[in-house]
mmCIF file of the C-alpha atoms, coordinates in Angstrom:
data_MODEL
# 
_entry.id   MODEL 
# 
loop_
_atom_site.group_PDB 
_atom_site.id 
_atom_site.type_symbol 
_atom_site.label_atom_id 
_atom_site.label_alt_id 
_atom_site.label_comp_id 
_atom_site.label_asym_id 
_atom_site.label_entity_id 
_atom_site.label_seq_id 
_atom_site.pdbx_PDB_ins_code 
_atom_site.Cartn_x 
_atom_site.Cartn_y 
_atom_site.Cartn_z 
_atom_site.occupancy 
_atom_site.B_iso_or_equiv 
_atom_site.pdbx_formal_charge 
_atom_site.auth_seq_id 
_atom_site.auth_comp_id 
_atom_site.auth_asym_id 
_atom_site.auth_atom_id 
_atom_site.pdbx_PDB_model_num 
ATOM 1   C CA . UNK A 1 1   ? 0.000   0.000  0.000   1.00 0.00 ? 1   UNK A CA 1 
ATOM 2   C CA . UNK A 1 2   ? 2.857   2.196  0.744   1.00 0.00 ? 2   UNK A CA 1 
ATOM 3   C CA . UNK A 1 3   ? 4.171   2.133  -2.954  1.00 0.00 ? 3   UNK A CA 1 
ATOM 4   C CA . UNK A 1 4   ? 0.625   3.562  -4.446  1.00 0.00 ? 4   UNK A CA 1 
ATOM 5   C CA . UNK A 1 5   ? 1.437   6.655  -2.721  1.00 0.00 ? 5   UNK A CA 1 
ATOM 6   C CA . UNK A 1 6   ? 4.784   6.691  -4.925  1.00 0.00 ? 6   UNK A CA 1 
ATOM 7   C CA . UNK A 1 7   ? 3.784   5.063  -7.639  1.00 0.00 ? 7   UNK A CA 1 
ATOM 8   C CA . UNK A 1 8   ? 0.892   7.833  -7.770  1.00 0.00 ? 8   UNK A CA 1 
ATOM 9   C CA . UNK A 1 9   ? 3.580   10.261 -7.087  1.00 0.00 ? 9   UNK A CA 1 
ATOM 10  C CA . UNK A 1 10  ? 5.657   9.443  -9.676  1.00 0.00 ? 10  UNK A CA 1 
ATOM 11  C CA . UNK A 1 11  ? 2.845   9.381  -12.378 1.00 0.00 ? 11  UNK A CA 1 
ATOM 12  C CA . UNK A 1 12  ? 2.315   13.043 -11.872 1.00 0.00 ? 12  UNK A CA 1 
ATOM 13  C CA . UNK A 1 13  ? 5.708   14.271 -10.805 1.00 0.00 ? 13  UNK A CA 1 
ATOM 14  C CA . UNK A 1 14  ? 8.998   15.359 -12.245 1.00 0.00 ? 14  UNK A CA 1 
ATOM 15  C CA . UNK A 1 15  ? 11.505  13.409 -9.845  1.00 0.00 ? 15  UNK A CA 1 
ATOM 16  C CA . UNK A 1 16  ? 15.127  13.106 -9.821  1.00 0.00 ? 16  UNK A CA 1 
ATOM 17  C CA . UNK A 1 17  ? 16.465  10.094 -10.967 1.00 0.00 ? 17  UNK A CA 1 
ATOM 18  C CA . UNK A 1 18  ? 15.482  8.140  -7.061  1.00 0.00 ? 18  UNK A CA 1 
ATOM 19  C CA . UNK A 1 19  ? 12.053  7.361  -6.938  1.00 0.00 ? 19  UNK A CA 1 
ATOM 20  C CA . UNK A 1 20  ? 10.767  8.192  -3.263  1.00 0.00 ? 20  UNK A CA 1 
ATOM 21  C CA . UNK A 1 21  ? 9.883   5.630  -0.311  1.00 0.00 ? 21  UNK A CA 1 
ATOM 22  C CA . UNK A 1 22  ? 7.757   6.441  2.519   1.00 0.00 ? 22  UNK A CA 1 
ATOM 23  C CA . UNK A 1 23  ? 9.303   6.672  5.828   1.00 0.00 ? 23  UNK A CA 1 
ATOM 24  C CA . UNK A 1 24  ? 6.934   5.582  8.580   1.00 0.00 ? 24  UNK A CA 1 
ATOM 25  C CA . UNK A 1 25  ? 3.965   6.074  7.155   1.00 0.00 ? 25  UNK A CA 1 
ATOM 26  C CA . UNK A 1 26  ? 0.636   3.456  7.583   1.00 0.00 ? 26  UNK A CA 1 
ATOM 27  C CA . UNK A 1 27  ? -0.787  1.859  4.402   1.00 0.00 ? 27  UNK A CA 1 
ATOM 28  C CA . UNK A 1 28  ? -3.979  3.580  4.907   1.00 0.00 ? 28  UNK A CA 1 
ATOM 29  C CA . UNK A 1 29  ? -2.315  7.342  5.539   1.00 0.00 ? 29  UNK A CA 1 
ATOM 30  C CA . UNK A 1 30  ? -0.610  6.480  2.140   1.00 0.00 ? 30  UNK A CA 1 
ATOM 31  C CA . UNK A 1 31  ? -3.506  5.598  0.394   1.00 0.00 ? 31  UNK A CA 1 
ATOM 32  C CA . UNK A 1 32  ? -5.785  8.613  1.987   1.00 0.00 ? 32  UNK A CA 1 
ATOM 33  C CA . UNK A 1 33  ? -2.909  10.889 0.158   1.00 0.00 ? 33  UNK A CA 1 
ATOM 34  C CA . UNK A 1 34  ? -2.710  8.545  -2.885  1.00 0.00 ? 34  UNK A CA 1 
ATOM 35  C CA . UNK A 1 35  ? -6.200  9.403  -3.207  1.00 0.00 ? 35  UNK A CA 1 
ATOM 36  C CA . UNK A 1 36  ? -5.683  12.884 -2.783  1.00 0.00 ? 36  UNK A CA 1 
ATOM 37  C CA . UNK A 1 37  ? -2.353  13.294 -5.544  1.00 0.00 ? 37  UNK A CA 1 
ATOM 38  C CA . UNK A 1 38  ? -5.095  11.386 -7.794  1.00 0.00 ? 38  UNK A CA 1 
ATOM 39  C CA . UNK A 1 39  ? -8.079  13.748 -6.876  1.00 0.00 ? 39  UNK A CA 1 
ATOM 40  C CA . UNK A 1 40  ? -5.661  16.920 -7.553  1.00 0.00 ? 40  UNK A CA 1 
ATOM 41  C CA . UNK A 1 41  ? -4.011  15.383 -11.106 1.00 0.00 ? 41  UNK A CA 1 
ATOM 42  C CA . UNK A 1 42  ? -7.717  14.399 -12.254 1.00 0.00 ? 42  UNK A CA 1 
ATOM 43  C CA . UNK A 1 43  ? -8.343  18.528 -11.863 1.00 0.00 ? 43  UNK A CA 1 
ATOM 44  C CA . UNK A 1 44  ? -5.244  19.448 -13.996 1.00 0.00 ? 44  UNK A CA 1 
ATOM 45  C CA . UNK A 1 45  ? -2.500  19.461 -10.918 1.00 0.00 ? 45  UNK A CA 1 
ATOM 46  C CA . UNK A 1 46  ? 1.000   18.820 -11.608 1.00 0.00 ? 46  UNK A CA 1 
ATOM 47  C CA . UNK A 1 47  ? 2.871   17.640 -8.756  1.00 0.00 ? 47  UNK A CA 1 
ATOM 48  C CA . UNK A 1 48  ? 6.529   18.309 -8.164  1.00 0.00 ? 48  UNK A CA 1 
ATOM 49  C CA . UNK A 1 49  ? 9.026   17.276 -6.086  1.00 0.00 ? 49  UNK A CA 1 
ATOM 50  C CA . UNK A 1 50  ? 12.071  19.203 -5.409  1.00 0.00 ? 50  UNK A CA 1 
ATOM 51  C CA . UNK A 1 51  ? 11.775  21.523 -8.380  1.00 0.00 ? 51  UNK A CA 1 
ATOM 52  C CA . UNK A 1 52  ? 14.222  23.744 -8.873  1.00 0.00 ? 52  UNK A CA 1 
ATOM 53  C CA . UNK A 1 53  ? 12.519  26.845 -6.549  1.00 0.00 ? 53  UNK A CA 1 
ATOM 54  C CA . UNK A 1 54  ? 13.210  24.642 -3.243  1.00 0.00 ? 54  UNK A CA 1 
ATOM 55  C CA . UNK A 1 55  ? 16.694  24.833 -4.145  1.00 0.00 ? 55  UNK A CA 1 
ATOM 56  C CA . UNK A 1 56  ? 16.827  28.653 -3.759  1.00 0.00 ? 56  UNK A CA 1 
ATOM 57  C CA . UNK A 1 57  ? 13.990  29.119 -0.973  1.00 0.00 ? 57  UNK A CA 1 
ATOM 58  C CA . UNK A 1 58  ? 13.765  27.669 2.384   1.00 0.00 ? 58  UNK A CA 1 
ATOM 59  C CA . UNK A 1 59  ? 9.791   26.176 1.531   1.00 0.00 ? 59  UNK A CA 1 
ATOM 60  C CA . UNK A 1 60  ? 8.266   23.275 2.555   1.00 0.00 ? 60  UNK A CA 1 
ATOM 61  C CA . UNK A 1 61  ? 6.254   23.241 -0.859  1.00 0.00 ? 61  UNK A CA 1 
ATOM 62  C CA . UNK A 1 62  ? 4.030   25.987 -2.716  1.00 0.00 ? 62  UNK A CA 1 
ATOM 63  C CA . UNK A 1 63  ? 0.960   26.045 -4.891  1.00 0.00 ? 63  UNK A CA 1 
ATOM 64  C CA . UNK A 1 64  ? 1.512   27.805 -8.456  1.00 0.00 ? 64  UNK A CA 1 
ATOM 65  C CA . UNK A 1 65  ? -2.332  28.669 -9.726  1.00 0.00 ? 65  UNK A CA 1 
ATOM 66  C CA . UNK A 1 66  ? -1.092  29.866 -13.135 1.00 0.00 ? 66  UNK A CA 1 
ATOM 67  C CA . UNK A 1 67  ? 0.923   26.722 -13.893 1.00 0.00 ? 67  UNK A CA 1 
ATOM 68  C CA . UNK A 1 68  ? -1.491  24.601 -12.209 1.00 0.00 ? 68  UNK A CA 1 
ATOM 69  C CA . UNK A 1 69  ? 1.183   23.021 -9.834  1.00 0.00 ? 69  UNK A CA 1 
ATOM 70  C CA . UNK A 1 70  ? 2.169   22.027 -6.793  1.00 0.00 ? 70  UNK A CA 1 
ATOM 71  C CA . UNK A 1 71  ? 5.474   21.284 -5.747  1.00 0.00 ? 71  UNK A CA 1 
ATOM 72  C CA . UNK A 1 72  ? 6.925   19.301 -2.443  1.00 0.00 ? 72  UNK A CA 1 
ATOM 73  C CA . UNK A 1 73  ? 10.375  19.993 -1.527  1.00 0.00 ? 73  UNK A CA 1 
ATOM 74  C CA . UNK A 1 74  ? 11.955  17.367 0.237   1.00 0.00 ? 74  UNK A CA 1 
ATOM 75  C CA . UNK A 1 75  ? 15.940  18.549 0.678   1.00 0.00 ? 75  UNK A CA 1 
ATOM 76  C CA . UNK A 1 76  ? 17.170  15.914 -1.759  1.00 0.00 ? 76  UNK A CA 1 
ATOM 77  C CA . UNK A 1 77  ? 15.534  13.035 0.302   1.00 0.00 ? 77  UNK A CA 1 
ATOM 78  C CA . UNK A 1 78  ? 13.979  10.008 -1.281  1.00 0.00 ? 78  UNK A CA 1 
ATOM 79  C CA . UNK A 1 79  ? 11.698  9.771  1.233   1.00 0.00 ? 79  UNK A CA 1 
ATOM 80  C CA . UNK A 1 80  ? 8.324   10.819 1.782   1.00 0.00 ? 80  UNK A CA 1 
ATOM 81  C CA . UNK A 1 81  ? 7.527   12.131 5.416   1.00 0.00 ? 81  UNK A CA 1 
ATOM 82  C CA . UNK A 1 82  ? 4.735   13.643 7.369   1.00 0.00 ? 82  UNK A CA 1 
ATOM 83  C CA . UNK A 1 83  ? 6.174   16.951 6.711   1.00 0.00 ? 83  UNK A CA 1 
ATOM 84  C CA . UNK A 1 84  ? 5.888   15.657 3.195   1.00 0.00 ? 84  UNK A CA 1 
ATOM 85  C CA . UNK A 1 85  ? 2.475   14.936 3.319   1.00 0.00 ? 85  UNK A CA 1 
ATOM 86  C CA . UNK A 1 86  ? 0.972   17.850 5.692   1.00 0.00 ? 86  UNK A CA 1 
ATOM 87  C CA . UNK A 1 87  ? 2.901   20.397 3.238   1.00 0.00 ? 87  UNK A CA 1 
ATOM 88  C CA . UNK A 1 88  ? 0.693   18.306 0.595   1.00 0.00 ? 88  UNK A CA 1 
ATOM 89  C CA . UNK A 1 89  ? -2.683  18.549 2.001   1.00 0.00 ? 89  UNK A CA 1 
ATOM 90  C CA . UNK A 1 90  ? -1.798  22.368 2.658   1.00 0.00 ? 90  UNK A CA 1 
ATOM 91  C CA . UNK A 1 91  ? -0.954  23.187 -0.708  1.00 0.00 ? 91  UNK A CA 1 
ATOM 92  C CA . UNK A 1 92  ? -3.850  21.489 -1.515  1.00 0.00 ? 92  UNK A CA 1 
ATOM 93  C CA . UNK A 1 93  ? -5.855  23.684 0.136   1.00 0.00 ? 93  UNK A CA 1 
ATOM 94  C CA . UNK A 1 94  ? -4.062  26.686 -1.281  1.00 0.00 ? 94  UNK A CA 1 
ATOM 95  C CA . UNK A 1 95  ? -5.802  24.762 -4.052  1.00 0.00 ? 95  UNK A CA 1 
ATOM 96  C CA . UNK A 1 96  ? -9.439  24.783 -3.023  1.00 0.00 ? 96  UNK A CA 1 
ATOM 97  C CA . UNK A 1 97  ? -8.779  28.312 -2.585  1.00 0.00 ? 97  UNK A CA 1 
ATOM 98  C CA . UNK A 1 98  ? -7.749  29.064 -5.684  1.00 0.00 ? 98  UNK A CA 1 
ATOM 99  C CA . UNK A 1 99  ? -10.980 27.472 -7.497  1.00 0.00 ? 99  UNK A CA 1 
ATOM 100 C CA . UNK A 1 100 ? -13.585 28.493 -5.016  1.00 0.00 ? 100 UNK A CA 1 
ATOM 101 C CA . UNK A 1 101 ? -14.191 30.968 -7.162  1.00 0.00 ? 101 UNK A CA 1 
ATOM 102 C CA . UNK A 1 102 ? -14.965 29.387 -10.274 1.00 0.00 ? 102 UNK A CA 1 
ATOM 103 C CA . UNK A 1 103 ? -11.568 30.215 -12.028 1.00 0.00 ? 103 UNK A CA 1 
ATOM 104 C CA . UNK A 1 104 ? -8.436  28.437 -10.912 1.00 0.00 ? 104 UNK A CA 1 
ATOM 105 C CA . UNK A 1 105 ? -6.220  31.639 -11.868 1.00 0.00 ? 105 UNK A CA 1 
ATOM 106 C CA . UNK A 1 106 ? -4.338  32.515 -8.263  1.00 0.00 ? 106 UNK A CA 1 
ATOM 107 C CA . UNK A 1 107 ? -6.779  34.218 -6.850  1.00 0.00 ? 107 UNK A CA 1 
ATOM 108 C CA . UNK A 1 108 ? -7.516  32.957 -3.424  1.00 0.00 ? 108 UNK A CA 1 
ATOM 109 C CA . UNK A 1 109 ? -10.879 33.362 -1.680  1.00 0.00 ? 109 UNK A CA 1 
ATOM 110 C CA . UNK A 1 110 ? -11.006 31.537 1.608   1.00 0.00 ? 110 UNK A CA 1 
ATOM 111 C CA . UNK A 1 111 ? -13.420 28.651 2.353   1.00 0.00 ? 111 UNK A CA 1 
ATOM 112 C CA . UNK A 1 112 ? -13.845 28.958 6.349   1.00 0.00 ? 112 UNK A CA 1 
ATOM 113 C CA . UNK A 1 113 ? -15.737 31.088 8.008   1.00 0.00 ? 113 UNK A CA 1 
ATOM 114 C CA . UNK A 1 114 ? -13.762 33.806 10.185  1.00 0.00 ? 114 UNK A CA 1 
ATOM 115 C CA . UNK A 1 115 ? -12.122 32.191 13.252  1.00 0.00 ? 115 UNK A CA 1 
ATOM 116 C CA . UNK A 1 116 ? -12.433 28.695 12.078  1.00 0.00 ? 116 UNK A CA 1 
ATOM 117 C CA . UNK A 1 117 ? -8.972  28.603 10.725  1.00 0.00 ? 117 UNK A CA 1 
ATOM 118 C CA . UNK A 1 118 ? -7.227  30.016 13.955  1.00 0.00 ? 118 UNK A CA 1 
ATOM 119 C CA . UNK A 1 119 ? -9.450  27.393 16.158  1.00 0.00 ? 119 UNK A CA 1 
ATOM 120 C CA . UNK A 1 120 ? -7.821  24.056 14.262  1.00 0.00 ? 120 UNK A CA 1 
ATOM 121 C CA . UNK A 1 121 ? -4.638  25.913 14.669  1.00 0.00 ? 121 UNK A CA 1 
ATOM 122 C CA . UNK A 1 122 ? -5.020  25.865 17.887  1.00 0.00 ? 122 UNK A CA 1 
ATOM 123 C CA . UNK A 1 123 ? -6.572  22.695 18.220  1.00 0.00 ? 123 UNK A CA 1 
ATOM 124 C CA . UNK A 1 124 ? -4.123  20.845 17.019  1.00 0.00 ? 124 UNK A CA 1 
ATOM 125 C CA . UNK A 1 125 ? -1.787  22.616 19.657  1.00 0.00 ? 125 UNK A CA 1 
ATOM 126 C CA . UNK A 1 126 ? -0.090  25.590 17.521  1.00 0.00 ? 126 UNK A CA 1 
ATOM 127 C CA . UNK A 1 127 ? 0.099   28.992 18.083  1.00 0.00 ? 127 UNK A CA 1 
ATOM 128 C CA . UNK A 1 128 ? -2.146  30.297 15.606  1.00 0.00 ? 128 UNK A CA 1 
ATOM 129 C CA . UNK A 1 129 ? -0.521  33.977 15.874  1.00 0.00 ? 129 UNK A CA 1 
ATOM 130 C CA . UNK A 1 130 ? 2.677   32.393 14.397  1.00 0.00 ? 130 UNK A CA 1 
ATOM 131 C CA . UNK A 1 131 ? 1.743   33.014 10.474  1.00 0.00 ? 131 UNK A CA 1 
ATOM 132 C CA . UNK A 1 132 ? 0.601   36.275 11.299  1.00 0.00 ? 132 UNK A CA 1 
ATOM 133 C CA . UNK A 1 133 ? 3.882   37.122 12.663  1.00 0.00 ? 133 UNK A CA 1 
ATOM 134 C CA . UNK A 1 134 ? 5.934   35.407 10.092  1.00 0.00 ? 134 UNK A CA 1 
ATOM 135 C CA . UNK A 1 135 ? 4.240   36.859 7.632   1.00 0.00 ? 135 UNK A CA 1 
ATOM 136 C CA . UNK A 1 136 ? 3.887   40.208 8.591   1.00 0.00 ? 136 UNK A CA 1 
ATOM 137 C CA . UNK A 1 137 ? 7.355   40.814 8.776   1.00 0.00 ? 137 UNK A CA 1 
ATOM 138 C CA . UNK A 1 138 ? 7.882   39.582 5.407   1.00 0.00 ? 138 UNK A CA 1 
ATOM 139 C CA . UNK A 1 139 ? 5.686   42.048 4.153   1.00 0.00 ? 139 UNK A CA 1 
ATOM 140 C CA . UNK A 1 140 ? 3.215   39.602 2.856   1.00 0.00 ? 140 UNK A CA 1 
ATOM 141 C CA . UNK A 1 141 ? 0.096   40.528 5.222   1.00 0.00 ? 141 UNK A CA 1 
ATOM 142 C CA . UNK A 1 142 ? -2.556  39.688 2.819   1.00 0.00 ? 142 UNK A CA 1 
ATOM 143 C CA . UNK A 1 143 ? -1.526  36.086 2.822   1.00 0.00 ? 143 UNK A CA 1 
ATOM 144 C CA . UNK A 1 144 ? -2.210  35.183 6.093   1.00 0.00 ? 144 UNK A CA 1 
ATOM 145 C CA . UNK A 1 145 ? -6.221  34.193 5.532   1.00 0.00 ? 145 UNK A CA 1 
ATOM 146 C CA . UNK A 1 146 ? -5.158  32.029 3.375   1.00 0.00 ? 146 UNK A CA 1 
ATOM 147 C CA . UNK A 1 147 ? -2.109  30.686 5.215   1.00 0.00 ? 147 UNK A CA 1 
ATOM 148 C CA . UNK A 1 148 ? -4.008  30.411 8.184   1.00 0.00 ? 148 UNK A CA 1 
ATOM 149 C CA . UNK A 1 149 ? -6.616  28.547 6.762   1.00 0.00 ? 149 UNK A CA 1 
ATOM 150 C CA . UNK A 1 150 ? -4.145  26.228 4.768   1.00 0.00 ? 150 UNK A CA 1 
ATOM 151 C CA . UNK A 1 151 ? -2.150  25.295 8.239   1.00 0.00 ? 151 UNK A CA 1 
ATOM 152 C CA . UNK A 1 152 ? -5.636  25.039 10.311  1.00 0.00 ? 152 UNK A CA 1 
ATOM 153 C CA . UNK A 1 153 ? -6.976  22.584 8.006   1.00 0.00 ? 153 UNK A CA 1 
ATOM 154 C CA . UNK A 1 154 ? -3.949  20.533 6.940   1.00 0.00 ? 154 UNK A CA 1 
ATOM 155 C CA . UNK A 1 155 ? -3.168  19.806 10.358  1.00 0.00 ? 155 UNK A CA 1 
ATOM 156 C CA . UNK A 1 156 ? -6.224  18.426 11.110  1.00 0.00 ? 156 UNK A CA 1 
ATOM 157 C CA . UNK A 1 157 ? -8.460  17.946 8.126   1.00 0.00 ? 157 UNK A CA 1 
ATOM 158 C CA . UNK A 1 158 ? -8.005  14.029 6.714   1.00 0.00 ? 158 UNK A CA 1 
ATOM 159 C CA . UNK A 1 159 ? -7.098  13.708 3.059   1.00 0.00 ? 159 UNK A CA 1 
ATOM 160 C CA . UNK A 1 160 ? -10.978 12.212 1.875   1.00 0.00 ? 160 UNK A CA 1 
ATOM 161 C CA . UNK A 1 161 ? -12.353 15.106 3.822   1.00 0.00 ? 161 UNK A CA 1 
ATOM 162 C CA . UNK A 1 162 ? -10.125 17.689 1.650   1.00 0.00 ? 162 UNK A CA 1 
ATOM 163 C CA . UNK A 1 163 ? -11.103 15.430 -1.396  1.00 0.00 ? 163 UNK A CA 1 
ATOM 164 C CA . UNK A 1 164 ? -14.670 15.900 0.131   1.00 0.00 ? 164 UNK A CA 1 
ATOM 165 C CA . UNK A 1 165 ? -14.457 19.802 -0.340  1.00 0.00 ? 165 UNK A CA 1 
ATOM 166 C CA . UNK A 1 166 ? -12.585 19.760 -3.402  1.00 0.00 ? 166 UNK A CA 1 
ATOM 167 C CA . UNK A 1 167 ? -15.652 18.058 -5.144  1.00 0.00 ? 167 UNK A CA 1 
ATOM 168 C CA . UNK A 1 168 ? -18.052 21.035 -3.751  1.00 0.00 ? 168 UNK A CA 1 
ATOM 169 C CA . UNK A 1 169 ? -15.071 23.560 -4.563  1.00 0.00 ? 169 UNK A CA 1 
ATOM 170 C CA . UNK A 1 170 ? -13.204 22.513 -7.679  1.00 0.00 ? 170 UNK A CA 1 
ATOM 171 C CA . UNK A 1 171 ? -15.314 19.799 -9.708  1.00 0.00 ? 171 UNK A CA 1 
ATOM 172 C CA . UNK A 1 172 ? -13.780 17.782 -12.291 1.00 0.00 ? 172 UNK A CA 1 
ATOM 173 C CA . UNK A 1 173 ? -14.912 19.227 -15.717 1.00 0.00 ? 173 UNK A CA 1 
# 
């Protein structure tokens, strides 16, 4: 079960020349996120890993609307981690934000209502004034809605319940 996550990875990814393994990860967590890379490439996703901007930028991953892409970085590794997999239901989210307004084009729109993001922050035991700190002092305060929301419900949101929303936000044409 462990390999459909990579196998499902590296039908929709531009990889190095290793093919990834999953470090300590269940058979069923792999195939919730197997199920989730498949749900994302069946709406026009391209998943990356390592591509070329996590060489130059300390990221765990980003969402690209205009390319339609989402990329993991994963330092080099060949294996998959939980870091891996948070940073891909949060870009997945990114995601659902991009299309919950009809046009996937990089214009977010968030899907929560105010203060539901900051209470699954906290929730799942982080500080949910961190992003707005982080991001603040890059200069990047309109982000942190969306960032918010994208940490709140990747740490505790399962990978069928994102799938769930991404059928009501972003159907398959």
């Amino acid at each position: 079960m462990q390999k459909l996550l990579t196998a499902a990875l590296l039908a929709v990814t531009a990889f190095s020349s290793a093919s990834p393994a999953l470090a300590d990860i269940t058979p069923a967590v792999a195939q919730e996120h197997n199920n989730l890379v498949a749900a994302l490439a069946a709406r026009g996703i391209s998943l990356h890993l390592d591509a070329a901007i996590c060489k130059s930028n300390p990221i765990d991953g980003l969402y690209h609307g205009a390319s339609r892409s989402l990329v993991i970085c994963n330092g080099g590794s060949t294996e998959m981690t939980e870091n891996n997999l948070d940073t891909l239901r949060h870009e997945a989210v990114h995601f659902m934000q991009d299309c919950r307004d009809g046009v996937v084009d990089g214009n977010l729109t968030t899907v929560l209502k105010p203060g539901q993001a900051r209470a699954m922050l906290a929730s799942s035991g982080q500080d949910p004034t961190w992003i707005e700190r982080v991001y603040t002092s890059h200069g990047k305060e309109a982000h942190v809605p969306y960032e918010e929301e994208a940490f709140g419900i990747a740490a505790v949101v399962s990978p069928g319940t994102i799938i769930s929303a991404l059928n009501i936000f972003c159907p398959v044409d």
